[in-house]
C-alpha positions in Angstrom: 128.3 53.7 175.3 129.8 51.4 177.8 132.9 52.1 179.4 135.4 48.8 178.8 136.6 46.5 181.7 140.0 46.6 182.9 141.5 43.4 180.9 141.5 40.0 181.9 141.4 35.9 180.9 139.2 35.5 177.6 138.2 32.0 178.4 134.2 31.5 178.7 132.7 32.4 182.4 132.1 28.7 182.8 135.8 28.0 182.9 137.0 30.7 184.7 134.5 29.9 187.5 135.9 26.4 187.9 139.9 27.2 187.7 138.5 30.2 190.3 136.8 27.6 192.8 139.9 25.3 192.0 143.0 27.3 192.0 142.0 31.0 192.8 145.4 32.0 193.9 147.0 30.5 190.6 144.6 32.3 188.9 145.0 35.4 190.7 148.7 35.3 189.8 148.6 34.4 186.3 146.1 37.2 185.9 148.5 39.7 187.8 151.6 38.6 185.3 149.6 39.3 182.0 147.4 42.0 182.8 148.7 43.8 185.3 147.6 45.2 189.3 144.1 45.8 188.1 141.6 42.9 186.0 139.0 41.0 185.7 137.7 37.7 185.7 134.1 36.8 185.5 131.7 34.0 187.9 128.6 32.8 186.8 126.0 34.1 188.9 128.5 36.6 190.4 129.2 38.8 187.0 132.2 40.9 186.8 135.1 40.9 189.4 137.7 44.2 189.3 140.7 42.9 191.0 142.7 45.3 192.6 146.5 45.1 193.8 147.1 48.7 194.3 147.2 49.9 198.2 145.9 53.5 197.3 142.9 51.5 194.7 142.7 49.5 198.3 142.5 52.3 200.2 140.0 54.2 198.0 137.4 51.2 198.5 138.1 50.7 202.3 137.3 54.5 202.8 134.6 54.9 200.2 131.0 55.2 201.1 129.3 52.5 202.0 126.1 53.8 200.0 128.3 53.0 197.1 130.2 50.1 197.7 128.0 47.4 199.4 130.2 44.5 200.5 126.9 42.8 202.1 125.9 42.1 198.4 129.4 40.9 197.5 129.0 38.1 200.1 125.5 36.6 198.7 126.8 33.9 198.1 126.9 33.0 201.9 123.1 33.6 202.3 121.8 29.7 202.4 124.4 29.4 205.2 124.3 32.2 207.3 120.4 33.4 207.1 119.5 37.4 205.9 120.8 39.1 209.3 124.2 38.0 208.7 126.5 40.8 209.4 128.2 39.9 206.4 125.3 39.8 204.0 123.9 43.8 205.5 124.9 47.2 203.9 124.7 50.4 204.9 122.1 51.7 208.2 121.5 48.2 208.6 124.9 46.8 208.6 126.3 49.7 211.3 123.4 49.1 213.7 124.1 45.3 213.9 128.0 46.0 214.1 127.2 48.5 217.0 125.7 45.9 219.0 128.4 42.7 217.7 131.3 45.1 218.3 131.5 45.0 222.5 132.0 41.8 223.2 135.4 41.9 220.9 136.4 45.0 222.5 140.7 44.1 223.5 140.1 44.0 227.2 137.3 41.7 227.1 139.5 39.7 225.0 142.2 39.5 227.9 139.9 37.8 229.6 139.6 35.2 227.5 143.1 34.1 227.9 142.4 31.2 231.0 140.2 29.8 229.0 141.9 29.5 225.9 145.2 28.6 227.3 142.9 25.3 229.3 141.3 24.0 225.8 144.5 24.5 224.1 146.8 22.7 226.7 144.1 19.6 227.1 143.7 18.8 223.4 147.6 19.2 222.8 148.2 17.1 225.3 146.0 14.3 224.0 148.2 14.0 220.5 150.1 11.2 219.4 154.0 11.4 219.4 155.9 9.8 216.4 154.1 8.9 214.0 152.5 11.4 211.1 149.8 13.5 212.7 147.5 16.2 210.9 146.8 19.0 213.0 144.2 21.2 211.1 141.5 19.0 212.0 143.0 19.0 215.8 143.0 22.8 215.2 139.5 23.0 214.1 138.5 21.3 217.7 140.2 23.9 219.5 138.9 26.5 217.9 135.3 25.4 217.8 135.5 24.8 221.7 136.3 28.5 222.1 133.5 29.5 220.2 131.6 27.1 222.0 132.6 28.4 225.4 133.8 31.9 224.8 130.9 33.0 222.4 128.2 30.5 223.0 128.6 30.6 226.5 128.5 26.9 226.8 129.1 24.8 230.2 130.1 20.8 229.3 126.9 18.9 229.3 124.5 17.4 226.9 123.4 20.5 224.8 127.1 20.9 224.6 127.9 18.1 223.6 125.5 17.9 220.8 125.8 21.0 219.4 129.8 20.3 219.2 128.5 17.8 217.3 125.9 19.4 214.7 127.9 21.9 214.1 131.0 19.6 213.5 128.7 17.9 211.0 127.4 20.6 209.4 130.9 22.8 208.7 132.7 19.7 207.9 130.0 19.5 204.9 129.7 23.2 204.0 134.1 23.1 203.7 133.5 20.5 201.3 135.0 22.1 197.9 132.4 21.3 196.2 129.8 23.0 198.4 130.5 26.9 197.2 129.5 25.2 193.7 125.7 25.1 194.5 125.1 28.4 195.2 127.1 29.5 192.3 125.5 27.2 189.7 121.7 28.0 191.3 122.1 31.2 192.7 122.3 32.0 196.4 118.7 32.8 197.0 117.5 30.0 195.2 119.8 27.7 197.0 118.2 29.4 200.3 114.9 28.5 199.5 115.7 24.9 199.0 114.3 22.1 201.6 117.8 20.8 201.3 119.4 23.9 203.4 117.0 23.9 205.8 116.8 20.0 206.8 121.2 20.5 206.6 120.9 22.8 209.6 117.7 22.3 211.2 118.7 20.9 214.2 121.7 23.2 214.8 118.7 26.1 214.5 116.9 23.9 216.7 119.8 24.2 219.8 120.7 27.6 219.1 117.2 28.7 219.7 116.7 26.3 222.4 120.5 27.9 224.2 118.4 31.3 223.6 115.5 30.8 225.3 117.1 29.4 228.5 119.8 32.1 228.6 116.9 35.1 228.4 115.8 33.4 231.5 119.1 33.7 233.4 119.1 35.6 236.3 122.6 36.7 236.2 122.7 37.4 232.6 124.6 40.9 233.3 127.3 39.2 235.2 128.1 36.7 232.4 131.2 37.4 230.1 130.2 35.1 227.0 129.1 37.0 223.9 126.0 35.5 223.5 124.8 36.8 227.1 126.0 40.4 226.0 124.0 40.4 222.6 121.4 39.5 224.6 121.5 42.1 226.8 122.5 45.0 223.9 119.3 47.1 222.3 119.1 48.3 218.9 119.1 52.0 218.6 115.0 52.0 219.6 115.3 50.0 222.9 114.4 46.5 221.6 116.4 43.6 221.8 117.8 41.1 219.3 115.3 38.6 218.1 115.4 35.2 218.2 116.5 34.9 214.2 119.1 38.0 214.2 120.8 35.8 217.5 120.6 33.4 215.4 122.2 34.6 212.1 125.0 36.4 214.3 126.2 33.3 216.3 126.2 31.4 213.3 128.5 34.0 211.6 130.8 34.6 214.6 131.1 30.9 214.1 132.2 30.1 210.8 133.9 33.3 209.8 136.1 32.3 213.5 136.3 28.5 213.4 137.3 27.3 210.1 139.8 30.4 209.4 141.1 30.6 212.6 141.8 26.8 212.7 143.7 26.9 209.1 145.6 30.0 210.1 146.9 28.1 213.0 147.5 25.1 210.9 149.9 27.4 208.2 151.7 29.4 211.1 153.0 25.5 212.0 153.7 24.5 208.4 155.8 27.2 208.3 157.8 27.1 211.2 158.5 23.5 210.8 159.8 24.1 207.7 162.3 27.2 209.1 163.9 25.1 212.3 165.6 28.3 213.1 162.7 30.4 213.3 160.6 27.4 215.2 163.5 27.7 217.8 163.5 31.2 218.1 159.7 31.2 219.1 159.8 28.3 220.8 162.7 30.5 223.1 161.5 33.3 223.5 157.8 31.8 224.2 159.8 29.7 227.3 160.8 32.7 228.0 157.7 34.9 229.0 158.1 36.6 225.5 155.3 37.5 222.8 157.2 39.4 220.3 158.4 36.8 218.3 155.0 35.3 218.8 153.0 38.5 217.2 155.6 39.1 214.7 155.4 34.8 213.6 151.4 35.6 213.6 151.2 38.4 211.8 153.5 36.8 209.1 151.5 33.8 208.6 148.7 35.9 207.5 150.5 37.9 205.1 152.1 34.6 203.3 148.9 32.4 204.0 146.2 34.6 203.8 142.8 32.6 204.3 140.8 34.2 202.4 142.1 35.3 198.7 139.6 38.4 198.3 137.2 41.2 199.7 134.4 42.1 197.5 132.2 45.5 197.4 129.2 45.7 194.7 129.2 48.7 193.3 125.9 50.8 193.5 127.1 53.8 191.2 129.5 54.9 188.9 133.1 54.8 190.3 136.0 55.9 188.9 139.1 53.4 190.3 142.9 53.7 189.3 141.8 55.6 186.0 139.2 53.0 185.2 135.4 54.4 185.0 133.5 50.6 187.1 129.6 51.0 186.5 127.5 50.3 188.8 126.5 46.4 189.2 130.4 45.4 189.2 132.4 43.8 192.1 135.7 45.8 192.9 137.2 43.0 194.9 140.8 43.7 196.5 143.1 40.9 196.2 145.0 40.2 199.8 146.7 37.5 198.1 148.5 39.9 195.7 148.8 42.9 197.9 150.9 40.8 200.3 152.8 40.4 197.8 154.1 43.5 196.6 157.7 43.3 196.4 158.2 46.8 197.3 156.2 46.5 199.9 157.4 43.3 201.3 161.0 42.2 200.0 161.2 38.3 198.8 157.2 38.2 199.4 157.2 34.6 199.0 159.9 33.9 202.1 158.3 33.4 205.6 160.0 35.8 207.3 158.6 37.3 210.8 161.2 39.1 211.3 160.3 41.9 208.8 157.1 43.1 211.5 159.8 42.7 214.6 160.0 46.7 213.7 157.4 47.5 211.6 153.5 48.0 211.9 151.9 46.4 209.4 149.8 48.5 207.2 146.6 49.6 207.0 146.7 49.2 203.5 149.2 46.6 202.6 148.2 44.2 205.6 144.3 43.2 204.9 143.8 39.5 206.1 140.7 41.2 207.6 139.5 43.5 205.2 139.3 46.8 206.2 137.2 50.0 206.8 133.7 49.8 208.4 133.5 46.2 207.2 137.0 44.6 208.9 136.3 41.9 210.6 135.0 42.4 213.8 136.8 38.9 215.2 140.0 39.8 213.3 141.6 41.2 217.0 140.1 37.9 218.7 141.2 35.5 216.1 145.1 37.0 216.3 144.8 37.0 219.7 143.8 32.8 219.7 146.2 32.2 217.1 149.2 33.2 219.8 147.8 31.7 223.1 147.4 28.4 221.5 150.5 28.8 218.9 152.5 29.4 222.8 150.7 26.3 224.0 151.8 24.4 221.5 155.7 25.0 221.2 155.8 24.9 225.2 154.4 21.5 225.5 155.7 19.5 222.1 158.5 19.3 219.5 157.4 19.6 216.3 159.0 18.4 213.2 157.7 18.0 209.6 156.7 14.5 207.9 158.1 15.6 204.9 160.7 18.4 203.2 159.0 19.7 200.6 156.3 22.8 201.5 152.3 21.8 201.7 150.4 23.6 198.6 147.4 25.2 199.0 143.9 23.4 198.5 141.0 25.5 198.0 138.7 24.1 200.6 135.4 25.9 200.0 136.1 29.7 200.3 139.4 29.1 202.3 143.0 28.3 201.2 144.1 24.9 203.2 147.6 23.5 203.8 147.1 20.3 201.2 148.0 17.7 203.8 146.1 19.5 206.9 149.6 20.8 208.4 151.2 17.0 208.7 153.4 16.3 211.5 155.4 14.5 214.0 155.1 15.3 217.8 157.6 14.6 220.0 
């Protein structure tokens, strides 16, 4: 006999699928008022999520085997985007040995070296923006961002290849954020969707740079002395001596790109709809910043991803039998903890919904009850490089402009795709 489901909406799969695509976080807490910590809702094509609020239920998946709960399958529905050697779409053996060779080049010192660099791309596109008049600055954002990707993990000089591949790629994720886009692969399944002509013409000629950046960089007689990513996955080996291949480069730059661009960009874009909406707190940074400081800073980061989490979820495909919070999950279900709703545990976090830095001034954030990059053996392995972006250009940006909102009331969240956008792209006026 089958063991029942924790409890969730009734509505047909079809509807819960488009208020989930729509309005996931509404969804999530309309869910979390009626059923309690642990439900489930159900996506065509996806079957049977298990949301879970609980930090211990969190916990228990974080630290469970990976034999059992495969998070690669959980993100299929990335496939026609990323290719098969995604680190996001591998499990088990084969997801550790690509992390061994993708987790080096984010190691924190490296990342200190990045700090020049990030500081000059931040300081020239700031300094390019309009003063008064109405300015959105998560497109501005997603520039900076995709130029540090571009330099820092491409390993890109400015030039023609450059230039165009700025380009492609700006075409390309401008198109896949559409919200409509996570729609295809949901109505015709993500492998279908990967075999389509369609996919392949949409990136073709970013494939066609990567591979031709590839092939010129093996050639590079200095390749040990380079400091860009790219040049250090080239030179890694997998366990048996060999080197990456042309296709796992590929699949790898591709993911660094788009899980690091997009989110980074909107969680830049909510850490200054927030603070123009708390003018003390704005101040405060904006002080201690002019000051040489970087507490505030961390403390006004770490904040905006607890209130503004990008991404709503984590998911895991169960493999076997497991046994969750007094609920028996068989195997084939997706156990998917909720970082929207465990950031918002009021006895975790006191007024959850108030923007408040000041609450990680003395405290650590928690392994368990701070997850805007998953956790375990599958956290993301960009989560240290994207905090550490977020305050170099954050510190750019209150030391060279004034910042004040176009309007009073607070932006909503739009679902862009698979991430949670201010609804106006953080509006402002620089002064």
């Amino acid at each position: 006999m089958n063991q029942p489901l924790p409890p969730g909406p009734r509505m047909p799969v079809a509807l819960q699928t488009g208020i989930w695509f729509r309005r996931a976080q509404w969804l999530m807490s309309q869910c979390a008022a009626r059923f309690g910590e642990t439900f489930t809702v159900r996506i065509i094509h996806e079957g049977s999520w298990v949301m879970l609020s609980n930090p211990q239920h969190v916990k228990q998946v974080f630290t469970g085997d990976p034999r059992a709960f495969h998070a690669g399958e959980g993100n299929r529905v990335l496939l026609p985007i990323l290719g098969p050697n995604s680190l996001l779409l591998l499990d088990e053996a084969d997801h550790m040995e690509q992390r061994k060779l993708l987790l080096p080049p984010f190691h924190g010192q490296r990342m200190q070296r990045y700090r020049g660099l990030m500081r000059e791309i931040a300081a020239t596109e700031i300094e390019r923006w309009p003063s008064g008049e109405p300015y959105r600055l998560r497109p501005r954002m997603q520039a900076i961002t995709l130029e540090i990707i571009l330099r820092a993990v491409f390993g890109l000089e400015q030039g023609e290849r450059f230039e165009e591949l700025r380009h492609e790629l700006r075409r390309v994720l401008d198109l896949l954020t559409q919200p409509q886009m996570l729609l295809l692969p949901m109505l015709l399944g993500p492998e279908r969707l990967a075999r389509m002509a369609l996919f392949h013409r949409l990136h073709a000629r970013v494939d066609e740079l990567i591979y031709e950046e590839v092939a010129e960089r093996r050639r590079t007689p200095d390749l040990h002395a380079r400091e860009d990513v790219l040049s250090m996955l080239l030179d890694a080996r997998h366990g048996d001596g060999s080197s990456m291949s042309d296709r796992e480069l590929r699949d790898q730059l591709l993911t660094l790109l788009t899980a690091g661009h997009e989110t980074t960009a909107t969680a830049l874009s909510w850490a200054v709809e927030r603070l123009i909406r708390h003018p003390d707190k704005l101040a405060r940074l904006t002080e201690e910043v002019d000051a040489g400081e970087d507490r505030y800073l961390d403390a006004v980061v770490t904040e905006t991803l607890r209130l503004r989490p990008v991404i709503s979820i984590v998911a895991r495909r169960l493999r076997e039998d497991v046994e969750i919070g007094g609920w028996q999950l068989p195997a084939g279900v997706t156990v998917a903890p909720s970082i929207y709703l465990v950031h918002r545990r009021p006895e975790i976090y006191p007024n959850p919904e108030r923007f408040e830095p000041e609450r990680f001034l003395d405290n650590n954030p928690g392994t368990y009850t701070w997850i805007p990059f998953g956790g375990g053996v599958r956290r993301c392995i960009g989560g240290s490089f994207a905090h550490f972006e977020m305050q170099v250009v954050l510190a750019e940006l209150v030391r060279r402009r004034r910042l004040r909102p176009t309007r009073q009331q607070s932006e909503r969240v739009f679902r862009r795709a698979i991430t949670e956008t201010p609804r106006h792209d953080a509006e402002v006026v620089l002064a």
